[in-house]
C-alpha positions in Angstrom: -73.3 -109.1 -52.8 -70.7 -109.0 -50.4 -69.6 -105.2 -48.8 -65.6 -104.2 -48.9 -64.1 -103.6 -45.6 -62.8 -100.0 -46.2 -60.5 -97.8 -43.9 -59.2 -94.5 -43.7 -55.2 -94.3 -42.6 -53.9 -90.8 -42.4 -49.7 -90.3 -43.1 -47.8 -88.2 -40.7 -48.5 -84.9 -43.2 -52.4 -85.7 -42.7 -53.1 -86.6 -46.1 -55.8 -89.7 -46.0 -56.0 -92.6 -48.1 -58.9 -95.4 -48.4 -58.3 -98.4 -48.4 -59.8 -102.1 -48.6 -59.5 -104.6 -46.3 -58.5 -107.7 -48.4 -58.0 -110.3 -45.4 -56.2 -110.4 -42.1 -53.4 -113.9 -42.3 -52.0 -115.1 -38.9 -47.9 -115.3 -39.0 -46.3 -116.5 -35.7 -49.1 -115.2 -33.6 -49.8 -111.9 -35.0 -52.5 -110.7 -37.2 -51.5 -108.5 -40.2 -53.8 -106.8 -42.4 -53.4 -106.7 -46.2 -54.7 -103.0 -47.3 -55.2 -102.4 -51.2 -55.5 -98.2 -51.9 -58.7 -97.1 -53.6 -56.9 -94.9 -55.4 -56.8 -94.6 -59.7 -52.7 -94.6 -58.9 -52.9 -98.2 -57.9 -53.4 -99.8 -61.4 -50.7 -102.9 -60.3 -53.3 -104.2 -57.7 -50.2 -104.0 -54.9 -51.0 -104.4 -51.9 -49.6 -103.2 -48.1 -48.9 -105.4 -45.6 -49.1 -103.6 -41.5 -49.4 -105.8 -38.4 -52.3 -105.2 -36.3 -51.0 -104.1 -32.5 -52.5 -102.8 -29.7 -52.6 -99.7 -28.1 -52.0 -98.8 -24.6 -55.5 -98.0 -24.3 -56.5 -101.3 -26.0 -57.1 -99.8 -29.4 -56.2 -101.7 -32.5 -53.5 -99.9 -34.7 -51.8 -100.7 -37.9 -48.3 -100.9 -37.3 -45.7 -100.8 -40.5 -44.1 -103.9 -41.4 -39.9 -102.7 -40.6 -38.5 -106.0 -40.5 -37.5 -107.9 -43.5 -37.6 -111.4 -42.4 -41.1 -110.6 -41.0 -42.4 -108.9 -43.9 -41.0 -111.3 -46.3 -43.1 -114.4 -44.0 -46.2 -112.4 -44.2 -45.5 -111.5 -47.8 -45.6 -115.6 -49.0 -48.1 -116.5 -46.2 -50.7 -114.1 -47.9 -49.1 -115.1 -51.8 -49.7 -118.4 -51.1 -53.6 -117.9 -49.8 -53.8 -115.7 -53.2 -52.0 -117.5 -55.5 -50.3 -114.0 -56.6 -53.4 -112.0 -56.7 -51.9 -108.8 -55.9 -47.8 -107.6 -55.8 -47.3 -107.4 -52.6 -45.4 -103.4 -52.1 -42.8 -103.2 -49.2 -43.8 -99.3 -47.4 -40.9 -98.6 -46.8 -39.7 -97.8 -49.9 -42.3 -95.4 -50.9 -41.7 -92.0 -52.2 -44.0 -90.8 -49.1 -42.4 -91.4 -44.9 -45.4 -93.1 -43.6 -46.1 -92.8 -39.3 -45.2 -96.1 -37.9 -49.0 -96.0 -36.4 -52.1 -95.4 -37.9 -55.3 -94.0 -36.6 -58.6 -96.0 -38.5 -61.6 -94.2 -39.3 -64.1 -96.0 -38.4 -67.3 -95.2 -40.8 -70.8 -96.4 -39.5 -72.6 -97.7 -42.2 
């Protein structure tokens, strides 16, 4: 039985979501995580695309996707390993400002 990768990312108004980790793809050198929401309002499957930076102390951090070129390369790189799986939903245009970095919860399990 395989185990979900799950993380916590918290908005800029501390409200915390869960998410599953459904793959990391590699676009132009940098890693970008595709997050699905474990929440019941996610009934479309879409899924959130954030680059995965570094910190200055060497910490990993989600980063939003702000470019539109780069999201729309990530966007048909991860399509394409998929085959359309999941819509893929662009942040930005969420009802809800999300912080450009996001702190993971890292559960031990």
């Amino acid at each position: 039985m395989d185990e979900k990768e799950l993380i916590t990312l918290y908005d800029e108004d501390g409200k915390e979501t869960e998410f599953e980790v459904l793959g990391i793809v590699n676009v132009e050198d940098n890693d970008y995580a595709i997050l699905v929401p474990l929440d019941e309002e996610n009934e479309e499957e879409e899924a959130y695309i954030f680059r995965i930076d570094t910190d200055e102390n060497g910490e990993e951090v989600l980063t939003e996707v702000e470019d539109d070129d780069e999201f729309e390369a990530v966007r048909e790189a991860w399509e394409a390993l998929c085959e359309g799986d999941y819509d893929i939903e662009d942040i930005s245009d969420d009802e809800e400002d999300i912080d450009d970095e996001y702190e993971e919860d890292e559960e031990d399990e």
